[in-house]
C-alpha positions as CSV (number, residue, x, y, z in Angstrom):
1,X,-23.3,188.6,186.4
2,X,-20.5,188.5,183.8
3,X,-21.9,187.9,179.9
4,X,-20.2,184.9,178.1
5,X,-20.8,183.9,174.8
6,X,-24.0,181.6,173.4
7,X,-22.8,178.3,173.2
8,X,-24.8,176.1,175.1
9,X,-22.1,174.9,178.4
10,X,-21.9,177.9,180.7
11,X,-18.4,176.1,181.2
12,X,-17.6,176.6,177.4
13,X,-18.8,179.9,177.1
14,X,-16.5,180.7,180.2
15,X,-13.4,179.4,178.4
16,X,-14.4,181.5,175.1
17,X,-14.7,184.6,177.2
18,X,-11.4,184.0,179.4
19,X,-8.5,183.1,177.1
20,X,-5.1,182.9,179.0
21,X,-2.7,185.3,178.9
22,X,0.8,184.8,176.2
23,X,2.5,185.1,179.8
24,X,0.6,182.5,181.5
25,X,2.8,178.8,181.9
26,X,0.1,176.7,183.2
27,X,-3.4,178.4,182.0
28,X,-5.0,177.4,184.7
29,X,-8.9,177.8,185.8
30,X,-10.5,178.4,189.2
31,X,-12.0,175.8,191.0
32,X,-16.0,174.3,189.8
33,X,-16.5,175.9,193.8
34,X,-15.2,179.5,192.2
35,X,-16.6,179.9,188.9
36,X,-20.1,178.6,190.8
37,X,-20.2,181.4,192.6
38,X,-18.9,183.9,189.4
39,X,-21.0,182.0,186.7
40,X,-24.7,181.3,189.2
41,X,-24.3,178.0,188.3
42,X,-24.5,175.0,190.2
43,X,-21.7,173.0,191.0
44,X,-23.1,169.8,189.7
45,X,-24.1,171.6,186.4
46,X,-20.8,172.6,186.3
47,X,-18.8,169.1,187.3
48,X,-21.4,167.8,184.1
49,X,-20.2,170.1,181.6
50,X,-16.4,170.0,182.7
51,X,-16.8,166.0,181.9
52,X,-17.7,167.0,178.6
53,X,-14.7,169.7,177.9
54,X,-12.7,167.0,178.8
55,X,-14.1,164.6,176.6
56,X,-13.7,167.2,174.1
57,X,-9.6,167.4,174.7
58,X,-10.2,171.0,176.0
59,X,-9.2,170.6,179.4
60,X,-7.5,168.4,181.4
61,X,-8.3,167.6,185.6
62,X,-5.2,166.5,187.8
63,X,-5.7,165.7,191.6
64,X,-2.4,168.2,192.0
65,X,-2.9,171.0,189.8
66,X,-6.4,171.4,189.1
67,X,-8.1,172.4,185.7
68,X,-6.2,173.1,183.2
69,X,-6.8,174.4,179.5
70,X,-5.4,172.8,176.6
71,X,-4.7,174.0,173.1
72,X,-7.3,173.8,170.8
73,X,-7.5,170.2,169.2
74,X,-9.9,168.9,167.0
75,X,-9.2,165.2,167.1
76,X,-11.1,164.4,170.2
77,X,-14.5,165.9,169.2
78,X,-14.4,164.1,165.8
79,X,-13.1,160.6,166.9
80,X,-15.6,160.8,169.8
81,X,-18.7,160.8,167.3
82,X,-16.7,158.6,164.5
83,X,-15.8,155.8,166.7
84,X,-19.2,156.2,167.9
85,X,-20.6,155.4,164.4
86,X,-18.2,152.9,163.6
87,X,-19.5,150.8,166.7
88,X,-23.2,151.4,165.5
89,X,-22.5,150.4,161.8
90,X,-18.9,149.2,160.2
91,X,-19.9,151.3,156.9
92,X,-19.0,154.5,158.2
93,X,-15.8,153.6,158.3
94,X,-15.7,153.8,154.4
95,X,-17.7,156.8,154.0
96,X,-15.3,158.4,156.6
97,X,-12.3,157.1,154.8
98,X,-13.8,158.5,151.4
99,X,-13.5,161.8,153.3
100,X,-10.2,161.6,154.5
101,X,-8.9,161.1,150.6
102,X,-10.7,164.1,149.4
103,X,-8.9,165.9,152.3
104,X,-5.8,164.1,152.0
105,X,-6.2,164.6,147.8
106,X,-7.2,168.3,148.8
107,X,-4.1,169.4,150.8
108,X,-1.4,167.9,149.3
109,X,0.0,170.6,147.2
110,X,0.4,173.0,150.1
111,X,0.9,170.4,152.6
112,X,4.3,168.9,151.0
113,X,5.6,172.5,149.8
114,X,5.8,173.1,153.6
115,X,8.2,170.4,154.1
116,X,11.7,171.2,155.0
117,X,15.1,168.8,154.2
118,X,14.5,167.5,157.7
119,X,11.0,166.2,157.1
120,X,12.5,164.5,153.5
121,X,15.1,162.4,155.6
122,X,12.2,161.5,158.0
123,X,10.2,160.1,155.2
124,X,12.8,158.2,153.8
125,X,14.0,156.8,157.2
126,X,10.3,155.7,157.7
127,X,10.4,154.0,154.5
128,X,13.5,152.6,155.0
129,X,11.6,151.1,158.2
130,X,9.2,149.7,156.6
131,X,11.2,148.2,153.7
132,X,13.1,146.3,156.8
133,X,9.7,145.2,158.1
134,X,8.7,143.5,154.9
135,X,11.7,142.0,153.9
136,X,12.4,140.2,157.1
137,X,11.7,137.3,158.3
138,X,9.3,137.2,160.1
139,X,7.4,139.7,157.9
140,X,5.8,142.7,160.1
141,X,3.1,144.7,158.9
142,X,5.0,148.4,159.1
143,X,1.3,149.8,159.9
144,X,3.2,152.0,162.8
145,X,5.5,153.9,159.7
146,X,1.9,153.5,157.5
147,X,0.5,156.1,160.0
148,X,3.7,158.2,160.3
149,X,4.4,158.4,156.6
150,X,0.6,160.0,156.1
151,X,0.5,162.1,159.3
152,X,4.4,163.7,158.4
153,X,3.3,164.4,154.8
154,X,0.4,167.2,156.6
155,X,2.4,168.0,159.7
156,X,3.3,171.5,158.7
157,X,-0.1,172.6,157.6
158,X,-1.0,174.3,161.1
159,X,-4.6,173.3,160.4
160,X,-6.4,171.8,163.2
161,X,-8.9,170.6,161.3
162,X,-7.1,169.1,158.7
163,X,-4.9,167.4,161.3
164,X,-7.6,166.0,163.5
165,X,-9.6,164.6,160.4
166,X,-6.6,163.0,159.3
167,X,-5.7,161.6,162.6
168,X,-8.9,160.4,163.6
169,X,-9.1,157.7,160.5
170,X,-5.8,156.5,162.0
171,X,-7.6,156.0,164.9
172,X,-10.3,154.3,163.3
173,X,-8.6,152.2,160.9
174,X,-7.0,150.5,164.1
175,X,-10.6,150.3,165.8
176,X,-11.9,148.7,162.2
177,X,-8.7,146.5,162.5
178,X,-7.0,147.3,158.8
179,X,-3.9,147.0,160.8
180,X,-3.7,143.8,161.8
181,X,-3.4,141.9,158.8
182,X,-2.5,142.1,155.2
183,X,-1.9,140.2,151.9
184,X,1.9,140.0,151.7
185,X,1.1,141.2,147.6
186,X,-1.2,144.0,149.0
187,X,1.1,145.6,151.2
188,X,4.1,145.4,148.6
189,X,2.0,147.4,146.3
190,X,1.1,150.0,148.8
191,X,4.6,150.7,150.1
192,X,5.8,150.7,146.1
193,X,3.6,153.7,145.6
194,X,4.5,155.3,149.1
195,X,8.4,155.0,147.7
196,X,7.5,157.0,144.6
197,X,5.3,159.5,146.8
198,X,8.2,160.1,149.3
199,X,10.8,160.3,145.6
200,X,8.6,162.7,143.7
201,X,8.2,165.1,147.5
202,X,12.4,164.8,148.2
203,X,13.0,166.0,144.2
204,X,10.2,168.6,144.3
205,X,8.0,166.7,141.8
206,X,5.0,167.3,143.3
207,X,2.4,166.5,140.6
208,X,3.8,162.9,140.0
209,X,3.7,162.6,144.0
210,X,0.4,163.3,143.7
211,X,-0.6,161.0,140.8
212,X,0.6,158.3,143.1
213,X,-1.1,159.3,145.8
214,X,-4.4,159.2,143.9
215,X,-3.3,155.8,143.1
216,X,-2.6,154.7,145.9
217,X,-6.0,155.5,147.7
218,X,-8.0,152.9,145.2
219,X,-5.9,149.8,147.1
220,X,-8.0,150.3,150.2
221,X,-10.7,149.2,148.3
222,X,-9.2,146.4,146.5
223,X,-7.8,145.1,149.8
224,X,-7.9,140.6,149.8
């Protein structure tokens, strides 16, 4: 019998040991029926830990194609167990969101120095958006360009881990249902210090971006 790895899914360990080729187009895996009879496990054990890899955004099952590994993404695992404790006790939600502003806080530096011209007009367009949003009539809470704006500032890290962290509380706040409503006054203030954010990143003045960031984050917490 082939030797995999130690982790503790004889399904995971088979992913770790059989990474797809730079050739492949569709990394695809044999059928549970297959790696049964390669791996000595038992297609129920198997059809058990598959539901978890997909849980865990690792794989994905069509009727059509089969199973089919995904790149790696860290979001799933994280927002499994954090909307999990949200559900069990609304506080997590603030100790996660203290978390995501030491990581936000943390990455900043190198996450905006990545940015190209491209990624400055997509900031501005998105506050641009959200101007629209509050100065209309109705007024709409611009929480979709809220979500953009903080996701586009870390989008050229390359970090999984960063990125799923970040994403997740996006998730979250929505479950926690920050998005929904607002203090006309409170949201103003917010999208005043996003404006001098976005500024300070298009003119390369990334220390005064990050002052207002820091800023910023306190708002949460003074929230009507």
């Amino acid at each position: 019998m082939v030797s995999y790895s130690n982790l503790s899914s004889d399904f995971l360990n088979y992913l770790v040991a059989s990474p797809p080729n730079n050739g492949d187009a569709v990394p695809t895996i044999p059928s549970l029926s297959e790696l049964s009879k390669e791996l000595g496990v038992s297609v129920a054990s198997l059809r058990e830990q598959l539901e978890v890899a997909e849980a865990l955004g690792l794989v994905e099952v069509r009727p059509r194609t089969g199973i089919r590994r995904l790149p790696y993404n860290f979001f799933p695992a994280v927002y499994q167990s954090l909307s999990y404790a949200i559900q069990l006790d609304r506080s997590y939600f603030d100790a996660y969101s203290e978390l995501r502003n030491q990581v936000e806080a943390a990455f900043w530096d190198k996450a905006v120095r990545l940015l190209t011209p491209e990624d400055h007009r997509t900031l501005q367009s998105l506050m641009a958006r959200a101007w629209d949003k509050l100065h209309g009539q109705p007024v709409q809470i611009p929480h979709p360009e809220h979500r953009q704006l903080h996701l586009g500032i870390y989008s050229r890290l390359g970090n999984p881990f960063v990125q799923g962290v970040l994403e997740a509380y996006w998730e979250a706040y929505e479950q926690a249902g920050l998005n929904v409503y607002a203090d006309y006054n409170y949201l103003k203030e917010v999208w005043n210090y996003h404006q001098q954010m976005v500024d300070a990143i298009c003119t390369g003045e990334f220390e005064r971006g990050y002052q207002a960031l820091i800023e910023h984050k306190d708002l949460l917490y003074q929230r009507p």
